[in-house]
C-alpha positions in Angstrom: 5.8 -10.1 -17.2 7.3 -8.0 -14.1 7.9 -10.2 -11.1 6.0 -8.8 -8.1 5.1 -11.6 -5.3 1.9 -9.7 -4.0 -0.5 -10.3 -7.4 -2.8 -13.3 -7.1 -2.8 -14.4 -10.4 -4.1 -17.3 -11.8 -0.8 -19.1 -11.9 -0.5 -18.6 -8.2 -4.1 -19.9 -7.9 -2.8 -23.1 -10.2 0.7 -23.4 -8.1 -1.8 -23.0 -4.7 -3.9 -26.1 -6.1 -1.1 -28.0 -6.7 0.6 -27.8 -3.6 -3.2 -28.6 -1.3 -3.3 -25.1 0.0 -6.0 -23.7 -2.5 -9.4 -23.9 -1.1 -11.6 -21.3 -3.6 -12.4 -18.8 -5.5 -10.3 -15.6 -3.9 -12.7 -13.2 -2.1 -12.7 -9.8 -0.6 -13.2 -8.5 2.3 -13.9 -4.8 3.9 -14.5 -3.1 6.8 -14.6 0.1 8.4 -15.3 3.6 7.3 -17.9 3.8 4.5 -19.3 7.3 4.1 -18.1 7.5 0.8 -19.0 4.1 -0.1 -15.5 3.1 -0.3 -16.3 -0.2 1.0 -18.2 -1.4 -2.3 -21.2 -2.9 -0.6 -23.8 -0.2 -2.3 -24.2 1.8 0.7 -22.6 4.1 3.2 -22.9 2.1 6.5 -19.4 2.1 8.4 -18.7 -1.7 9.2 -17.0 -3.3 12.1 -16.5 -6.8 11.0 -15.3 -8.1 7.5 -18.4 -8.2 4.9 -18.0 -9.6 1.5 -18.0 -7.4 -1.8 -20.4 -9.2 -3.6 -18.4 -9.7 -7.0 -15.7 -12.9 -6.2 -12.4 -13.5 -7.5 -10.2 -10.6 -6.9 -6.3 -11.5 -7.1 -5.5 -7.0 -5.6 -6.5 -4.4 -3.8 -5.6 -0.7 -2.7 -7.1 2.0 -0.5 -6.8 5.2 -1.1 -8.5 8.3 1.2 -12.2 6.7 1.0 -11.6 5.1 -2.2 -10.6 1.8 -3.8 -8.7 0.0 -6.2 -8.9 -3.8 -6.9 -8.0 -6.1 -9.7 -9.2 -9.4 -10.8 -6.8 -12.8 -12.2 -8.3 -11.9 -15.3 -6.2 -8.5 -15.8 -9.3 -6.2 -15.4 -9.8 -3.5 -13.4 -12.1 -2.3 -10.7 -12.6 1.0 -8.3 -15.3 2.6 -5.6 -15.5 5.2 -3.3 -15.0 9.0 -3.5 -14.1 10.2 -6.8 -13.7 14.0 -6.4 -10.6 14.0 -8.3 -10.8 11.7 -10.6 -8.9 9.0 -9.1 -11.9 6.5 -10.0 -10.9 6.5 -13.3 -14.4 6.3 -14.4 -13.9 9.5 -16.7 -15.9 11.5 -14.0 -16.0 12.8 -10.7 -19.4 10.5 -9.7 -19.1 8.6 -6.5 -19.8 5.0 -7.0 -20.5 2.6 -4.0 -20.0 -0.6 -5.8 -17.3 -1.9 -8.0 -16.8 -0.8 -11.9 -14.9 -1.6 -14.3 -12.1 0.4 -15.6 -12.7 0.6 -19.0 -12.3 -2.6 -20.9 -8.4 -3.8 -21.0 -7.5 -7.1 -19.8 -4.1 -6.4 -19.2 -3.5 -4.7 -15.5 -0.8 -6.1 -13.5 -0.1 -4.2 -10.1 -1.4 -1.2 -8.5 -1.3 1.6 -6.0 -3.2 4.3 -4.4 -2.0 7.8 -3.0 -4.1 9.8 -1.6 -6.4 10.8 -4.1 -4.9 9.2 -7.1 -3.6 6.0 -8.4 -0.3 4.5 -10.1 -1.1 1.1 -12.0 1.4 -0.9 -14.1 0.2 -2.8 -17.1 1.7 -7.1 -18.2 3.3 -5.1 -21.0 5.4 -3.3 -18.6 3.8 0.2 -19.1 2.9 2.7 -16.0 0.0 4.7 -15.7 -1.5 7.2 -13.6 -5.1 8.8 -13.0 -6.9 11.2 -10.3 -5.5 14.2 -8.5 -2.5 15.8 -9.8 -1.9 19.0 -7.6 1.9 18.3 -7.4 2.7 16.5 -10.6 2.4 13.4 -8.8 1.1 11.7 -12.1 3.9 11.9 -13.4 2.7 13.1 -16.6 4.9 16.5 -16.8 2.2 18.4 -15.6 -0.3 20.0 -12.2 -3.6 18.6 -14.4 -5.9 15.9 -12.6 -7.3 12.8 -14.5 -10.5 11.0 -14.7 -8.7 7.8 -16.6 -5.7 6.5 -16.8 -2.9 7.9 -18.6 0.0 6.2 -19.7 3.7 8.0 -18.1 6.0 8.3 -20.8 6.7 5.4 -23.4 8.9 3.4 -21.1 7.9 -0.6 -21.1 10.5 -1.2 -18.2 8.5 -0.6 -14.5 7.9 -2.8 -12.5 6.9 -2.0 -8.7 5.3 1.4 -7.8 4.2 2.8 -5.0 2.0 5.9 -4.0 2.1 8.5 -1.1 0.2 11.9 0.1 1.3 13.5 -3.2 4.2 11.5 -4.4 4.7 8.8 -6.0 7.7 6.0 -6.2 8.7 3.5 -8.8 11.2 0.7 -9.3 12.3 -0.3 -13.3 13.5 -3.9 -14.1 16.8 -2.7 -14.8 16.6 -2.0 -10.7 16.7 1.7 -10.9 14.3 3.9 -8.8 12.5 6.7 -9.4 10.4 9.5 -7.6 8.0 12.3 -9.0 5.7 14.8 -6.8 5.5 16.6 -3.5 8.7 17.1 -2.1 8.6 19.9 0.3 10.4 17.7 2.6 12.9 15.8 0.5 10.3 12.6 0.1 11.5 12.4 -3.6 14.9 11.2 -2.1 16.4 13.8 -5.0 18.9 15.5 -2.0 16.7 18.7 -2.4 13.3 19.8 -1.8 12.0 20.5 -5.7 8.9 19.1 -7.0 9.3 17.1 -10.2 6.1 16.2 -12.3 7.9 13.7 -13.8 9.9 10.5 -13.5 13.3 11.0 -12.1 16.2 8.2 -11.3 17.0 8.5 -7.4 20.9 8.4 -8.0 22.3 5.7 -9.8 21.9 2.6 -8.4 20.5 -0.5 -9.8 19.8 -2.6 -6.6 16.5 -1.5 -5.8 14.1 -4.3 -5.0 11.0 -3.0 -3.1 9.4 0.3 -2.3 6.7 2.2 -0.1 5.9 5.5 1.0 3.6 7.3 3.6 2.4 10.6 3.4 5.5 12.8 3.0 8.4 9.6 3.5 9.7 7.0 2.1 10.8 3.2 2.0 12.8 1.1 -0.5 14.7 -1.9 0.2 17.6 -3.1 -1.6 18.2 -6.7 -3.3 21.6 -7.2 -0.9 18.1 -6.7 2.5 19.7 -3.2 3.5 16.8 -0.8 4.1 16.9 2.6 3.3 14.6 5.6 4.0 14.1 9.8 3.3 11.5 12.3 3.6 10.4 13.4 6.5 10.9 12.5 10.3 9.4 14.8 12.9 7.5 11.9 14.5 10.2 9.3 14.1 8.7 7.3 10.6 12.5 7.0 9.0 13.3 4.7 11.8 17.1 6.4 11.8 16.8 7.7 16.1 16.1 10.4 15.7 13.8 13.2 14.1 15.7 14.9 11.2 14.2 14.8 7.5 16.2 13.4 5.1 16.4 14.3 1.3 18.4 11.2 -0.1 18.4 7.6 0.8 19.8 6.7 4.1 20.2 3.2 5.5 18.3 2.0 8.3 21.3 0.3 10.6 23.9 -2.2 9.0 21.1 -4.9 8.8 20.9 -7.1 5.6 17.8 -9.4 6.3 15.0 -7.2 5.9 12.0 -9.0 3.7 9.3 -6.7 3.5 8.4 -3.6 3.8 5.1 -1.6 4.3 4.4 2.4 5.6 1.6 3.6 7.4 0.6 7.6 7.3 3.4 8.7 9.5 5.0 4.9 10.7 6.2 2.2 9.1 7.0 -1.7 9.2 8.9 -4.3 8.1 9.7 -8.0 8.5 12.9 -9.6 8.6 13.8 -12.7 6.4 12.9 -14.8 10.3 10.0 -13.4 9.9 9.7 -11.1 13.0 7.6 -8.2 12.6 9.0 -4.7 13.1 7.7 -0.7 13.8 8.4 2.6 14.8 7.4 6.0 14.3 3.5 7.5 15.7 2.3 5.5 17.6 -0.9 7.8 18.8 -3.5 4.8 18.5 -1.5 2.0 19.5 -0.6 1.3 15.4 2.7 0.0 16.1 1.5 -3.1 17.8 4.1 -2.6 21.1 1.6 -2.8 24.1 1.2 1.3 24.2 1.4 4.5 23.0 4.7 5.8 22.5 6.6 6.9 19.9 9.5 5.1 18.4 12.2 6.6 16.6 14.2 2.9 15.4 12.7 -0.1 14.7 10.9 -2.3 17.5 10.3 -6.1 17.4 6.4 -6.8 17.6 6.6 -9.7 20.1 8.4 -12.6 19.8 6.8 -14.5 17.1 9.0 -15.6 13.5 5.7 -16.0 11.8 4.6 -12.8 10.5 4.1 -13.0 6.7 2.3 -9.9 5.7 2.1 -6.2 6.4 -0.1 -3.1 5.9 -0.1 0.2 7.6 -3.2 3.0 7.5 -4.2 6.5 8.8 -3.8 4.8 11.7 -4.2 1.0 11.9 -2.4 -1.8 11.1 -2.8 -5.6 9.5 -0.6 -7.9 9.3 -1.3 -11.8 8.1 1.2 -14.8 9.8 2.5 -17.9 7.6 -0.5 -19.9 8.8 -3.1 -17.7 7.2 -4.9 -15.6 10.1 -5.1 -12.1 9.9 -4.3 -9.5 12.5 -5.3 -5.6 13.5 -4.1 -3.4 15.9 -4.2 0.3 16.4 -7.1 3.3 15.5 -10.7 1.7 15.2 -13.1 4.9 15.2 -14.8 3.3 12.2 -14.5 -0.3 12.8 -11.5 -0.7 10.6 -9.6 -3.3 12.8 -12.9 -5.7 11.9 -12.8 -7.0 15.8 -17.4 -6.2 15.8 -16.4 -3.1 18.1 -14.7 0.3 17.9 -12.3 0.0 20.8 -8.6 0.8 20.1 -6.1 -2.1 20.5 -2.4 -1.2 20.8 -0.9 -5.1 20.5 -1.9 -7.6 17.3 -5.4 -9.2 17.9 -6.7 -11.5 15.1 -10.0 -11.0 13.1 -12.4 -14.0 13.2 -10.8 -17.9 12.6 -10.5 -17.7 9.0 -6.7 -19.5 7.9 -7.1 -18.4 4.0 -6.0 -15.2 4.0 -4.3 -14.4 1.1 -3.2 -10.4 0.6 -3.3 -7.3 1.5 -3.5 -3.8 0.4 -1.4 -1.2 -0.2 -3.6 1.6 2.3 -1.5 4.3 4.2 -4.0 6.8 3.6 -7.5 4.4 4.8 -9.8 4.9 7.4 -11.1 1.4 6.3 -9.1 -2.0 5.8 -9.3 -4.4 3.1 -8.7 -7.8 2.6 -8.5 -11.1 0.1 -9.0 -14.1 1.2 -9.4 -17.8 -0.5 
C-alpha cells in the first residue's frame, strides 16, 4: 500500500487505541456555504458552526467548488454537492445533498479535488480521475468530462496526487513527479506553457515527497525538506519575493526543514519540521493568519507558536489544527466557513469550539465551505 500520513485508516484507528489517544468512532464535520448542498446535511442552508454529517466514520475528505469528496476506513467511497460536470462520480450530472456511495469498490486510498473534478488513487496503486475535463486535466489523453471514475493509464506506481483550477499533480513511489492540464502559466512545472492531457514526468528527479497546487501554481516538497514552487505569481503565492511566474521548479530559499505543505486559491502555507506555521501570497481576507491584510511575497511566520500540526487553505480561508487537537480558522467568512457562529472576517488564528480530537483535514483550495474529521 502507498504510504501517505493524512488517511485515517483503521490501522491508525488501532495504533490511536493503543497509544490512549483514541476516543471514537471518527466523525465529520461542515460548515459554511451550502447552496449546492455541498455540506451533505440534506439541505441548502449555509452554516456558521460545525454540524455533523449524519453517516459516522469517515477516515478523508476533499472540497471541491461546492462539492465533496470523503472516504470511509473501509475503502469506500462517498461525494455531495454540485455535480454539473460530472465530478460526483455518480454517472450523472444530479445534485445530491447527502452522501452516496461511489459505486461499490472497497479499495480507495487517497483523494483530491480540483475545481470541478477529482483525482483518487486506489490500495492497488492505480490513479483515477472523474468530472470536468476542459483542459485534459483527467489525465486521460483527452478534453471529454466524466461522470465516474476512470482509471489513468495502467501504471500501479502513484502514490500522492493533488488537484488545482484545471491541473492536476502527482507523485509515483519511485519519487518522480508528474503534471497534466492547464498550463497557460507554466503551473505544469514543464518550463513551457503547453497543456498536456496526460501524465508527464516534471524533469528527472526522484526526490519528490509531497505536493499541492492552487488555482494556476504549484507546491512540492522534496524528501532532503527543500521546497519548491512554479506557476503563477502575480499576487505573490510562489513565495520566491517577488511576482514573476515560473514554468519549472524553483526553490523556495536554502531551507531544508519544511514538513508540510498546503495551497490555498492564490496563497499558500507550510510548516516547518518545529512546527511553526508559515504564509504568504493574497492576503485580501486576512487568510494568511498575520494580523492584516497585506500581501506577502516570501514566507511569514504565523505567531510564535511550534505547535501547528495541520494545514488547509480555501477560496479564501484557512484551518489549521495544533499537536494538542484544537482546530483553528482565520480569514474570508461570508458563508460561515471559519465555524466561529458568525460571519465576521478574522485575519489572525481563532479556534472553533473546545473540541481536542481533531483528527484531519481536507484538501479545499477551491471551498467556500470548510470540512473537518474529528474523533
Amino acid at each position: 500500500m502507498p504510504s501517505y500520513s493524512g488517511v485515517w485508516t483503521l490501522q491508525a484507528q488501532m495504533q490511536a487505541v493503543a497509544a490512549g489517544t483514541w476516543t471514537g468512532i471518527p466523525k465529520l464535520y461542515v460548515w459554511g456555504r451550502n447552496a449546492a448542498g455541498q455540506l451533505g446535511l440534506e439541505d441548502t442552508v449555509n452554516r456558521s458552526s460545525p454540524v455533523q454529517v449524519a453517516s459516522p466514520n469517515w477516515s478523508q475528505a476533499a472540497g471541491g467548488d461546492s462539492f465533496s469528496l470523503a472516504t470511509k476506513p473501509d475503502g469506500t467511497m462517498w461525494s455531495w454537492g454540485r455535480n454539473n460536470a460530472g465530478q460526483l462520480g455518480l454517472n450523472d450530472t444530479a445534485y445530491r445533498s447527502s452522501p452516496v456511495q461511489i459505486g461499490a469498490l472497497t479499495a480507495w486510498y487517497q483523494i483530491a479535488a480540483g475545481r470541478a473534478f477529482n483525482l483518487a488513487t486506489k490500495t492497488d496503486g492505480t490513479l483515477w480521475s472523474w468530472g470536468d475535463n476542459a483542459y485534459g486535466n483527467l489525465g486521460l489523453n483527452d478534453t471529454v468530462s466524466r461522470s465516474s471514475p476512470v482509471q489513468v493509464g495502467a501504471l500501479t506506481t502513484w502514490s500522492r496526487v493533488a488537484g488545482g483550477g484545471y491541473h492536476s499533480l502527482a507523485t509515483k513511489t519511485d519519487g518522480t513527479l508528474w503534471s497534466w492540464g492547464a498550463n497557460s502559466v507554466g503551473q505544469l512545472g514543464l518550463n513551457d506553457t503547453a497543456y498536456r492531457s496526460s501524465p508527464v514526468q516534471v524533469g528527472a528527479l526522484t526526490t519528490w515527497s509531497q505536493v499541492a497546487n492552487g488555482n494556476t501554481f504549484s507546491f512540492a516538497i522534496k524528501t532532503d525538506g527543500t521546497m519548491w514552487v512554479w506557476g503563477q505569481n502575480t499576487q505573490g503565492p510562489l513565495g520566491l519575493n517577488d511576482t514573476v511566474s515560473r514554468s519549472s521548479p524553483v526553490q523556495v530559499g536554502a531551507l531544508t526543514t519544511w514538513s508540510k505543505i498546503a495551497c490555498g486559491n492564490v496563497f499558500g502555507f507550510a510548516i516547518k519540521t518545529d512546527g511553526t506555521l508559515w504564509s504568504w501570497g493574497n492576503n485580501y481576507y486576512g487568510q494568511l493568519g498575520l494580523n492584516d491584510t497585506v500581501f506577502r511575497s516570501s514566507p511569514v511566520q504565523v505567531g510564535a507558536l511550534t505547535a501547528w500540526s495541520q494545514i488547509a487553505g480555501a477560496a479564501g480561508h484557512s484551518l489549521a489544527t495544533k499537536t494538542d487537537g484544537t482546530l483553528w480558522s482565520w480569514g474570508r467568512n461570508n458563508y460561515g466557513q471559519l465555524g466561529l457562529g458568525d460571519t465576521a472576517r478574522r485575519s489572525s488564528p481563532v479556534q472553533i469550539g473546545a473540541l481536542t480530537t481533531w483528527l484531519t483535514l481536507p484538501k479545499m483550495p477551491r471551498s467556500t465551505f470548510s470540512l473537518a474529521i474529528t474523533g
